[in-house]
N, C-alpha and C positions, 0 to 999 in steps of 0.2 A: 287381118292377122292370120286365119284362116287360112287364103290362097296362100299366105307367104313361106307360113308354114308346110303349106304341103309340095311346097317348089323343091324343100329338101327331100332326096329321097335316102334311102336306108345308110349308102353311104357318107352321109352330112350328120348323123348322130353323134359322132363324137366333135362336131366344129361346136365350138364355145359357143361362138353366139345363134345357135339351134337352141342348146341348153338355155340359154336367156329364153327365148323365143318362148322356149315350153313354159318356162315357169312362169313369163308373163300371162300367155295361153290357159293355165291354171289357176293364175289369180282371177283372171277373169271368171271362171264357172263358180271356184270356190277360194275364198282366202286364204281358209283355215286350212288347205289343204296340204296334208305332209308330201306331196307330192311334187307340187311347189318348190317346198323347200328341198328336194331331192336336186331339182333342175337348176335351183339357184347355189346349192352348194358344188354341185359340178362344173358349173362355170365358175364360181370363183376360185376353186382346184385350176381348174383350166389356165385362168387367165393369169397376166402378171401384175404387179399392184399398182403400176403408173399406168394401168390399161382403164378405158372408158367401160369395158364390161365388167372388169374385175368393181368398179365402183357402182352400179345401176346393180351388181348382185348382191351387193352387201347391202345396199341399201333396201333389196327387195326382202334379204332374209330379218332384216331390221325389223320391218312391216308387216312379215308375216308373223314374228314374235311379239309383236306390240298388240297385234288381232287376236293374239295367241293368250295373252296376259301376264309373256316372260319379258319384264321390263330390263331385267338384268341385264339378259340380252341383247335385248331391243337398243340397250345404251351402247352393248360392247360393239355390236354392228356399224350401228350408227358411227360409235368414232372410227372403224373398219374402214367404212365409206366416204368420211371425210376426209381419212386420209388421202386414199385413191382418188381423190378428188384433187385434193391439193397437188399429189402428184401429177397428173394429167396436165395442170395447169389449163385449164379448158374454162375455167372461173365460174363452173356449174357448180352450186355449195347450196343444193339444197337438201343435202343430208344435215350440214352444216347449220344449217335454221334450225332443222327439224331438231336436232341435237341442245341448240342454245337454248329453245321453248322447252323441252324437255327436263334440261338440266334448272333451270330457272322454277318450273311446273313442281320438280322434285324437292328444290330445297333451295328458299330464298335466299339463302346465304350463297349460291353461285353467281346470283346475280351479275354480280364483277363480270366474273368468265364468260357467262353465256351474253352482259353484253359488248362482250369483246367480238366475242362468236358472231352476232346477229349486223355489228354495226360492218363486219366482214362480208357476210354475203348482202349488204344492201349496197357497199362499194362492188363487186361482183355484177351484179343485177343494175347498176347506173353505169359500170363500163359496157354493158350488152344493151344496156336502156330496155329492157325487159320490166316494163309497166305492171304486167301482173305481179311478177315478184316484190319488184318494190311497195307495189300497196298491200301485200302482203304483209313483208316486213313491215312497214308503216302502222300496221295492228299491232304488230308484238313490240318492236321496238319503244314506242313511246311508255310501256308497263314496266320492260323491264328495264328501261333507263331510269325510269321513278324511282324503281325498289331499290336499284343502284344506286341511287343519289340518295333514298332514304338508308341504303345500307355505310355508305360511306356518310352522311349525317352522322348516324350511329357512331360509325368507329371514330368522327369527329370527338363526338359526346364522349366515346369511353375513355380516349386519347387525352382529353380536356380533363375528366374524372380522375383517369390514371396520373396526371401530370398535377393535378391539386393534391391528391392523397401522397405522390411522390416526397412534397414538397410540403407536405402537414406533416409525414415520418420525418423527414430531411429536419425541418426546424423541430419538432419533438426530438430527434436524433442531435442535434447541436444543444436544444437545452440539458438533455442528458448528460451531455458530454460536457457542456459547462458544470453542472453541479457535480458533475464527478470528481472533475478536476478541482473543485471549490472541496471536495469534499475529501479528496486524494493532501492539498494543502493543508486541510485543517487538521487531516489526522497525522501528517510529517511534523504539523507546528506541535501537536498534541504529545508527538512520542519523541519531540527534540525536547519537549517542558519535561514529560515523564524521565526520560534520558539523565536533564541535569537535575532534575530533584533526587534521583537516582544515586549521582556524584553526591549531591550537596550530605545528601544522609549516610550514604557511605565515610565522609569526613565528617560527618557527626559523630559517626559510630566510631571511627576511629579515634574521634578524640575521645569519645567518652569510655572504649576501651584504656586510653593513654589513662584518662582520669583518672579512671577503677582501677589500676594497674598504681597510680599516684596513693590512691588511698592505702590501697591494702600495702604498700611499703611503707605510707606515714602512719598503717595501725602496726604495726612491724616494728617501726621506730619509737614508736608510744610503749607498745608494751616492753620494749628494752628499757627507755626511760625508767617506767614501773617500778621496771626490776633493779635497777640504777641505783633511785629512790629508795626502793627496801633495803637496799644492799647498805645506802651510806645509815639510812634510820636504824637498822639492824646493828651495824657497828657502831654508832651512837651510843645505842644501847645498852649493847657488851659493853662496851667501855665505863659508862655510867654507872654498870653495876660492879665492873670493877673497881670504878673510884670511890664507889658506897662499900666494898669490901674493906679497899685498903685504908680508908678511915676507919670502918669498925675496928678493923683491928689493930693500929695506931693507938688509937681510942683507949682500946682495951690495954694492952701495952703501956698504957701513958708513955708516950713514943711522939707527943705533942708538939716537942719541937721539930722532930723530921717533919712530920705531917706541915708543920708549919711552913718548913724550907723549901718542901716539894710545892706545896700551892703558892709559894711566891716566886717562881722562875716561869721565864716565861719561854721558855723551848718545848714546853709542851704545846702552849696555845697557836704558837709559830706551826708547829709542825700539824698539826690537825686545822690549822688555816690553809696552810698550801694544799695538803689534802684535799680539802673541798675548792680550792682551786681549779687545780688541774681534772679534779671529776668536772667542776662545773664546765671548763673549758671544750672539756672534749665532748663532752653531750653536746655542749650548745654549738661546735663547729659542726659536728655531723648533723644537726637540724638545719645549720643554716652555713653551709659549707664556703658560700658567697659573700657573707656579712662583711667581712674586711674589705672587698672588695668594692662592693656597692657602698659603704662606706666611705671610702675615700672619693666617688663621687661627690658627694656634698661638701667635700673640704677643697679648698682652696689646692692648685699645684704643687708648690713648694710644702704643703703643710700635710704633705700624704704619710701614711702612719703604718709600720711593718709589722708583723708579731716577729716573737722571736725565733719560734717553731712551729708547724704544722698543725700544732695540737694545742699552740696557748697564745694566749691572749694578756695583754696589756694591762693594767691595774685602768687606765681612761676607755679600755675598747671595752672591758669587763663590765664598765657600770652601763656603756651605752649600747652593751647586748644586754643586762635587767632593762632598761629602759624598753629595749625593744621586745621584753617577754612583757612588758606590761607593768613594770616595777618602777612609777616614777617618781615616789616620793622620795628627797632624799634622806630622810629621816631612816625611811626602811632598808635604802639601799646601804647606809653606814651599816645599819646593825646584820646584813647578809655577809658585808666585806670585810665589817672589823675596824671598821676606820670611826673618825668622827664626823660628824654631819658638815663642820666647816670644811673639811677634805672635800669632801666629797662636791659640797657647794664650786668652789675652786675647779674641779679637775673639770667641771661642768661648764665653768665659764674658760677656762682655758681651749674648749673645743670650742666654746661657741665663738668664739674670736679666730678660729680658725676654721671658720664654713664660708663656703659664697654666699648664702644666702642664711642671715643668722637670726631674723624674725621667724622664720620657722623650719629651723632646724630640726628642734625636739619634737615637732611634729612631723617632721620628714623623718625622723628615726624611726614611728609606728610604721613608715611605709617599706620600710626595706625587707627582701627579701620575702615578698606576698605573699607567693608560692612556694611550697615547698619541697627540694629539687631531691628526684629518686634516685 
């Protein structure tokens, strides 16, 4: 190394591989020596990267950082060198080893990589049949193919892990989805029920506003009745105490035969009968506006029965609106009308022979007109 060196003389300092020369010359007295690395970083300035010096300096600055304690380095070199390695195509890759061992040495998780790296330079070293090399490789190789194969195990196992817990979320994720949608149905069933109870009570409400609305006109109707009622009792009355006047004073008078004359005619009892007629008439059509109507349902076609006017009623429709207030004897119904009880018996059998259905007739009469129309 020596002579070879001194073959260069002052002239040959700047040739590349002098600088290699020295720096190998250097490693030789000392490793650690920065001087070393002076000579091998000038040849690697020197050289170009597909050059065989440019890779034998990178590798040597690799070496002398690794002796140094800068592994950092040590790695960045190293792959420096392996590149210029692979460029050269020379199939020299023992920076390439050095690197696979390194990376592997550093952190088992490269494993993969570096035995990519190693199974590379033992194809290398069997195209040169370079026995050293490959029993080299032959140490490391077989360690870090293990860790590879225990590291792909692993990602086996995580893979297997990852693919059970996928597919425990996935069916946890479909029972969810089923019970939502069970639960999405029940509550559409729940608010289509809420929905029509909704309707069904709103037409409650409205009927039982209709109803209230029913009442308060049939208390309307009632207290007119009342007043109806007072109105004829009131002039009963008067009148009663006029006819107890005009006897007093007849009386008084001895005037006994007028008195006598006047209570034997009968245009007074005529006229105070129609009276309560036509009041009765006309209350009971505005209570039961339909009576004639639904009336003549129960009678036969031909046997249908008219009033005369809007407001009156028939001496046969008369007794069978008492009957329908609830007035069915006829004993009581002569002494309301004025009649006699055989009248009355007659006018009774006269409709029942004109109903469709004449077993119960008089009993189909409580049903008419139920409701009471506003």
């Amino acid at each position: 190394m020596t002579l070879l060196i001194q073959s260069f003389n002052e002239n040959n300092k700047h040739n590349v591989f002098y600088q290699y020369l020295m720096g190998e010359y250097a490693y030789l007295h000392n490793p650690t020596s920065k001087e070393l690395l002076n000579y091998y970083l000038k040849a690697l300035k020197m050289s170009p990267a597909k050059s065989r010096i440019h890779a034998m300096s990178a590798y040597g600055i690799a070496r002398y950082y690794k002796n140094t304690g800068k592994f950092d380095l040590y790695e960045e070199y190293l792959v420096e060198a392996s590149v210029s390695d692979g460029l050269c195509q020379l199939k020299e890759t023992i920076a390439l080893q050095k690197l696979a061992y390194y990376l592997f040495k550093k952190d088992a998780s490269n494993s993969k990589r570096a035995a990519k790296y190693i199974q590379h330079t033992m194809e290398d070293a069997q195209f040169f049949n370079n026995q050293l090399r490959m029993m080299e490789i032959s140490n490391i190789l077989p360690v870090i193919a293990s860790a590879n194969q225990q590291a792909a195990e692993r990602s086996r196992t995580r893979f297997l892990w990852g693919f059970i817990g996928v597919s425990i979320a996935l069916v946890i994720i479909l029972i969810l989805s089923f019970v939502n949608n069970r639960q999405k149905n029940k509550l559409k069933k729940n608010k289509a029920e809420i929905e029509e109870q909704n309707e069904k009570q709103k037409e409650m409400n409205a009927q039982l506003t209709e109803l209230n609305q029913q009442l308060i006109e049939t208390n309307i109707k009632r207290e007119t009745y009342m007043r109806l009622f007072m109105d004829i009792s009131a002039a009963y009355i008067s009148k009663l105490s006029d006819y107890r006047k005009l006897v007093s004073r007849k009386i008084k008078a001895n005037q006994t035969a007028d008195l006598l004359k006047s209570l034997n005619t009968h245009k007074l009892e005529e006229e105070e009968s129609q009276m309560f007629y036509n009041r009765f008439d006309k209350a009971f059509l505005e209570l039961y506006p339909d009576f004639v109507t639904e009336l003549n349902k129960l009678l036969l076609p031909e046997c249908q029965m008219e009033v005369p006017t809007t407001h009156d009623l028939t001496t046969e429709i008369r007794i069978f609106a008492l009957m329908r207030l609830g007035v069915t004897d006829s004993q009581e119904i002569a002494t309301l009308l004025h009649y006699s009880t055989q009248t009355i018996y007659n006018y009774k059998s006269g409709m029942r022979a004109k109903a469709i259905n004449r077993d119960t007739f008089e009993s189909d009469i409580n049903q008419l007109c139920h409701i009471i129309n506003s």
